[in-house]
C-alpha positions in Angstrom: 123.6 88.9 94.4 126.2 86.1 94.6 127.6 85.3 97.6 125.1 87.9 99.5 122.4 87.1 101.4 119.5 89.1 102.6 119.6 90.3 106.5 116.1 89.0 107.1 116.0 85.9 104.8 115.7 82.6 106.8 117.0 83.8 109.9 113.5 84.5 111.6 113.1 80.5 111.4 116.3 80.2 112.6 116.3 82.4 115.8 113.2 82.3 116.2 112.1 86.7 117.0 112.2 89.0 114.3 113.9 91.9 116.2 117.1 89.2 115.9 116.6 88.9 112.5 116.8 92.4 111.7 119.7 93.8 113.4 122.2 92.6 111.0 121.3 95.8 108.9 123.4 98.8 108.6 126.5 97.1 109.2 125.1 96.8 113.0 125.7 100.0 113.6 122.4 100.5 115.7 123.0 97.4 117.7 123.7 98.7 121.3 123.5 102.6 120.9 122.2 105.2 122.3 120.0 106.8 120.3 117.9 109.7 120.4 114.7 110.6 118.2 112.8 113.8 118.4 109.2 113.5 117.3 109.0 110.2 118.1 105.3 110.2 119.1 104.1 111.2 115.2 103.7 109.3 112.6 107.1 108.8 110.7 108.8 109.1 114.0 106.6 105.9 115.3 107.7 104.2 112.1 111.2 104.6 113.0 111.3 104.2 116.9 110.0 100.8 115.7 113.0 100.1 113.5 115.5 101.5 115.4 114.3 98.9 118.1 114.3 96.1 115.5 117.8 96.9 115.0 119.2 96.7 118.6 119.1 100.3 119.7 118.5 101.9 122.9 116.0 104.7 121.9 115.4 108.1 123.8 112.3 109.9 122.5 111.8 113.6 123.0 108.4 114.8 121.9 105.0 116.4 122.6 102.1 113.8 123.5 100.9 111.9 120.4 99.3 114.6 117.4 95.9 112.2 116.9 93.5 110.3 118.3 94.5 106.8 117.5 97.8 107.5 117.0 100.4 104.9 115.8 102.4 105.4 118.9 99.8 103.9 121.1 98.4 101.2 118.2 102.4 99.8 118.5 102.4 100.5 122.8 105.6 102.4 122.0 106.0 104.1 125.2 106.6 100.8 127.0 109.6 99.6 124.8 111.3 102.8 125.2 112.3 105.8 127.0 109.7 108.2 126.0 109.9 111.7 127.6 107.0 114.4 126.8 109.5 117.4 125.6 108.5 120.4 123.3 111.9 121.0 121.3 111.0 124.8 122.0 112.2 124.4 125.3 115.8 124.2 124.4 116.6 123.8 128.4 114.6 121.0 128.8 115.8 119.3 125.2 119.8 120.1 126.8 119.1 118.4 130.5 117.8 115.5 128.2 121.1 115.2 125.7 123.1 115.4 128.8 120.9 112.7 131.0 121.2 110.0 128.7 123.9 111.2 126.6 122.6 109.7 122.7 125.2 108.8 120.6 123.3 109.6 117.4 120.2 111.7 117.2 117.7 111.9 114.4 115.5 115.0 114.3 112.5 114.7 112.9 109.9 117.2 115.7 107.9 119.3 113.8 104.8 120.9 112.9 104.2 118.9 110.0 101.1 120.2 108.2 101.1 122.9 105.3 97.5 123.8 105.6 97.9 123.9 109.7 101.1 126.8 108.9 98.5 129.3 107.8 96.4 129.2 110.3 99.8 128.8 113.1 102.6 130.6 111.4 104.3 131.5 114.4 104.0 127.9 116.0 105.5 126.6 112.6 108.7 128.7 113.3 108.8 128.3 116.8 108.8 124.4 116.0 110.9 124.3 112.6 113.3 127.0 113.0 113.9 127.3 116.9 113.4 123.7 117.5 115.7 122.9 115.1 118.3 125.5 116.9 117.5 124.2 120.4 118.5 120.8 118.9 121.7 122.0 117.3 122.7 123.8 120.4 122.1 120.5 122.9 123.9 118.7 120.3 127.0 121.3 120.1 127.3 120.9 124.5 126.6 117.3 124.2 130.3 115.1 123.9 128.7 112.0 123.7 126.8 113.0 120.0 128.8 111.5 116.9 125.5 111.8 114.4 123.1 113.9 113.7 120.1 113.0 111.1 117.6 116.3 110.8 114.5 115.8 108.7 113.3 118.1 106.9 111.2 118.2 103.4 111.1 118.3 100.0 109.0 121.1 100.0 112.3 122.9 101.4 113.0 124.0 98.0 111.9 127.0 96.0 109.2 125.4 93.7 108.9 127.2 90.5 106.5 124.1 89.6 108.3 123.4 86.3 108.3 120.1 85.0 112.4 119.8 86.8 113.7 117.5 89.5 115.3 119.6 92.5 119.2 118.7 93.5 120.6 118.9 96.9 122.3 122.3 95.8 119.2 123.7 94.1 118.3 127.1 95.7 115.6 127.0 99.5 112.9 129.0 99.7 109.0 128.3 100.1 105.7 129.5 99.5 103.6 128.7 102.6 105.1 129.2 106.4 105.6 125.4 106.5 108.2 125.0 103.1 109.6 128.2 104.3 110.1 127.2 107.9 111.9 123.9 106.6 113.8 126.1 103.6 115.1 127.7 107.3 116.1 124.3 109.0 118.2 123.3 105.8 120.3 126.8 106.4 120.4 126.6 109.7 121.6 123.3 109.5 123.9 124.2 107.0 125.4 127.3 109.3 126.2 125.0 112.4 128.3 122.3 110.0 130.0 124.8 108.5 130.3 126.4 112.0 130.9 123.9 114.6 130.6 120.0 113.0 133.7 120.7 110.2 135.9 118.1 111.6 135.9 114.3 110.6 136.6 113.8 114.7 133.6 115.6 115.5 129.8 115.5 115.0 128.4 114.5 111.9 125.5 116.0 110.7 123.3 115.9 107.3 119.9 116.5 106.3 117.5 114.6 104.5 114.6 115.5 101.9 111.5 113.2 101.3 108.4 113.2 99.3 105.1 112.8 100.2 105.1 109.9 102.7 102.2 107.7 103.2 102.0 104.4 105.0 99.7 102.9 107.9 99.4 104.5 110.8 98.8 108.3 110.0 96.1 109.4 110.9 96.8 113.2 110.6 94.4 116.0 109.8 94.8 117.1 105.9 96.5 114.6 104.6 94.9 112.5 101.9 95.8 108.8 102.7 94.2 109.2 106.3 91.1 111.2 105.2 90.4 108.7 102.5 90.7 106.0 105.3 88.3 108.0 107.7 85.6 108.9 104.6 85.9 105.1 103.6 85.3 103.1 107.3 82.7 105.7 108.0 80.9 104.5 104.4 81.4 107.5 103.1 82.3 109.7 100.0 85.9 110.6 100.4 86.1 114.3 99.6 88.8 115.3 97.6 90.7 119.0 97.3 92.9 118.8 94.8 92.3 116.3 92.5 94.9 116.9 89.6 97.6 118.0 92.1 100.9 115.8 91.2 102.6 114.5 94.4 105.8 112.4 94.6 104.6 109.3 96.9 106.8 106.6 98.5 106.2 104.3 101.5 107.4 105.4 104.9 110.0 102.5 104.7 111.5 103.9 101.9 113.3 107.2 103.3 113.6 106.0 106.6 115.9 103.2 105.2 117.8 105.8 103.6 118.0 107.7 106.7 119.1 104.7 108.5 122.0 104.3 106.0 122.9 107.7 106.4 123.2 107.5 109.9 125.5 104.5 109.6 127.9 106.0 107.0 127.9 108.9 109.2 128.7 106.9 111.8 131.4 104.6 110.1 132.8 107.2 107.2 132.2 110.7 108.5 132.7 113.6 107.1 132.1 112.4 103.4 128.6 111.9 103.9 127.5 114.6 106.1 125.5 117.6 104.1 122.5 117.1 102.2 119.9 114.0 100.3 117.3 113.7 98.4 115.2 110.7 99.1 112.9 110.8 96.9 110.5 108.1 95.2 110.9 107.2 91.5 109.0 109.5 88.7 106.7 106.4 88.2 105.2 107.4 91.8 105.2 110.7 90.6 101.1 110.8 90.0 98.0 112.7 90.8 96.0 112.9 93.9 93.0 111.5 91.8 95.4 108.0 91.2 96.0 107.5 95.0 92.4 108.1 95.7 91.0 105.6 93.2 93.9 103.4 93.8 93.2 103.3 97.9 89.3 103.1 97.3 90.0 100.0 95.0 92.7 98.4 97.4 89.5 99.0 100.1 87.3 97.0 97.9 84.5 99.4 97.7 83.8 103.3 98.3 83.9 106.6 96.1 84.8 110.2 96.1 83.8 113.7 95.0 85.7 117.0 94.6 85.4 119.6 97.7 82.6 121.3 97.9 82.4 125.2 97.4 83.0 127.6 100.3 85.8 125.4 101.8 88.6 128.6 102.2 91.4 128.0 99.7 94.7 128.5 100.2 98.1 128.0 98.1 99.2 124.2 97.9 101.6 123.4 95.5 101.0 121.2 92.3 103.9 119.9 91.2 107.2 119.3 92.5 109.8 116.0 92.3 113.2 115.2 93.7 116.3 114.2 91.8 117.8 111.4 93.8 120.8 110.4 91.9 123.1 111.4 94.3 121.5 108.9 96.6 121.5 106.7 94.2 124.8 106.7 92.9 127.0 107.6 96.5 124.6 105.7 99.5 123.4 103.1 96.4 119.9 104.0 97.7 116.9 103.2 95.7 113.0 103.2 96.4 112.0 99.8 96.8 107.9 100.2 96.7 106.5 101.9 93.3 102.8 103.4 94.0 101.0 100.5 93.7 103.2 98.5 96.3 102.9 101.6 98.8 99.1 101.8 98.8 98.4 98.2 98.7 101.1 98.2 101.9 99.1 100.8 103.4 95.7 100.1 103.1 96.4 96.6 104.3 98.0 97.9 107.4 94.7 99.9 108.0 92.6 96.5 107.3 94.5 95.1 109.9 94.3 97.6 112.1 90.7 97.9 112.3 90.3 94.0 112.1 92.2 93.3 115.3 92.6 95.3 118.6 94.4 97.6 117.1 97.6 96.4 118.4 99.7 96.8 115.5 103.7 95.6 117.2 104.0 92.3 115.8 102.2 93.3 112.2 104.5 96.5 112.2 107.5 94.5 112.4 106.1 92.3 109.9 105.9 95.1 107.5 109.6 96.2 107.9 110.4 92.5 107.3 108.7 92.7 104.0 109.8 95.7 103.1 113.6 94.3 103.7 113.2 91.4 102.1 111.7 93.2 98.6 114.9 95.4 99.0 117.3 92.6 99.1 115.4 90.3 96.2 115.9 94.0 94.2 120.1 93.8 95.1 119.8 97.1 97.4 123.1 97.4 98.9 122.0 98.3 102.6 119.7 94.6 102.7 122.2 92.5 101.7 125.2 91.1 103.5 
């Protein structure tokens, strides 16, 4: 890394706030706009809010009241740092009077009904939210002049999985078992039909998708999910309970994707039309492991507790056991890379829950921290978006 430097390295001492610091990433591209974020009361879209602040951006968030109780949007007092509007993205006319109030100049996506389990028992919800909103958004977008980018989030799980041992491209055929990988094999193609339709032109909006694994990081404290039931079960001092214990999931720290969908926001931004479509964002096959690894991993990082398969009569439904992303077009067009393998992630997560519950459980100035860590691992690694 001759002759680079990394964004955050030495210039905290320097200026003195780390929200300076950061906002040489990107290229600046952040510094000063506009920007939009639906979802921004859940967990990845907390994450983000955060870094989008960091970076110099004047954020916009469009979403439902937070989905838990804590939440990370009130452990980092996000509602006072930014313009936070209560919106459900199935009320496309509300979503539109919004886009033409404050008229974003890049919008990431990222409302949804998150949970697979939750999609059997809310199918209809799930496509209102993933299919509709998703629409509604596109639609505000097509009516709004002052939108250049577009970032929509959807999943991994947007593929059909056949659950062979084979890592899903960008041009790999949709589908999805359950309503929730359906609903976001749904977004992809609808997302796909307004490019092709309406954002075709390098002078007009940009838009791509993105595709992540499983994300884990502090600050989720969402139903079914196994980082924040292992974190309930272990600081109630008790057995964390266990459903799937052989199932293979691809982990990665929240960091991770959002820094690729911060870079391909900026390329959008400053190359157009070349990087709009679709990217996998996926960790590396060494953080490909079983839920049994993460539990015992997360216990151990705790420094005490234990866990036991689910007990019988708990209703069973389909969850899949295998599936992994190929990432090389990320890797070899945005030069994006995981920085965090497994270990890294979980030890970063479960000390952001330590934290948590050892102070007040106000998180700003830790969460920041975090972000700087995260930056500065990615620049000591040569990633091309940390250096300068």
């Amino acid at each position: 890394m001759e002759g680079e430097q990394c964004a955050v390295e030495g210039l905290v001492r320097k200026m003195g706030t780390a929200n300076v610091s950061l906002r040489e990433l990107f290229g600046n591209t952040y510094e000063g706009k506009t920007v939009l974020v639906t979802g921004h009361t859940g967990f990845k879209g907390s994450w983000l809010v955060t870094w989008l602040q960091a970076l110099g951006a004047n954020v916009v968030g469009y979403a439902l009241t937070p989905p838990t109780e804590p939440s990370l949007f009130e452990a980092l007092d996000l509602s006072t740092k930014i313009t936070h509007i209560i919106g459900d993205v199935r009320d496309g006319e509300h979503l539109s009077a919004v886009m033409a109030k404050f008229e974003p100049q890049m919008v990431f996506h990222l409302a949804a009904q998150p949970l697979v389990r939750l999609s059997y028992h809310e199918p209809r919800a799930t496509f209102e939210t993933n299919v509709m909103g998703t629409i509604n958004l596109l639609e505000a977008v097509r009516h709004a002049p002052s939108v250049r980018v577009v970032v929509n989030v959807t999943s991994d799980k947007c593929y059909e999985n056949k659950e062979w041992d084979y890592s899903y491209r960008e041009n790999d055929p949709l589908g999805g078992f359950d309503p929730y990988s359906a609903s976001k094999g749904c977004a992809e193609l609808v997302s796909s039909s307004y490019r092709n339709s309406y954002f075709n032109s390098h002078e007009g909006v940009q838009l791509a998708t993105v595709r992540a694994g499983n994300v884990v990081g502090g600050g989720d404290w969402a139903l079914d999910r196994i980082v924040p039931d292992c974190i309930r079960s272990l600081q109630a001092n008790a057995a964390v309970t266990v459903r799937n214990p052989s199932a293979i999931r691809p982990w990665q720290h929240v960091l991770d994707p959002l820094a690729g969908y911060l870079l391909v926001g900026s390329l959008l931004w400053t190359q157009g039309q070349a990087y709009a479509g679709a990217w996998n964002l996926g960790p590396s096959a060494h953080s490909n492991v079983t839920v049994k690894e993460v539990v015992e991993e997360i216990i151990k990082s705790w420094g005490q507790g234990s866990w036991s398969g689910e007990s019988d009569g708990v209703p069973k439904v389909h969850e899949a056991r295998f599936l992994k992303l190929d990432c090389t077009r990320a890797n070899n067009i945005l030069r994006w890379y995981p920085v965090y393998d497994i270990s890294e992630t979980l030890r970063a997560t479960t000390d952001w829950y330590k934290e948590y519950y050892r102070s007040t459980g106000k998180m700003w100035d830790y969460a920041i921290s975090d972000i700087e860590r995260f930056v500065q691992a990615a620049c000591r690694q040569g990633q091309a978006w940390a250096s300068q």
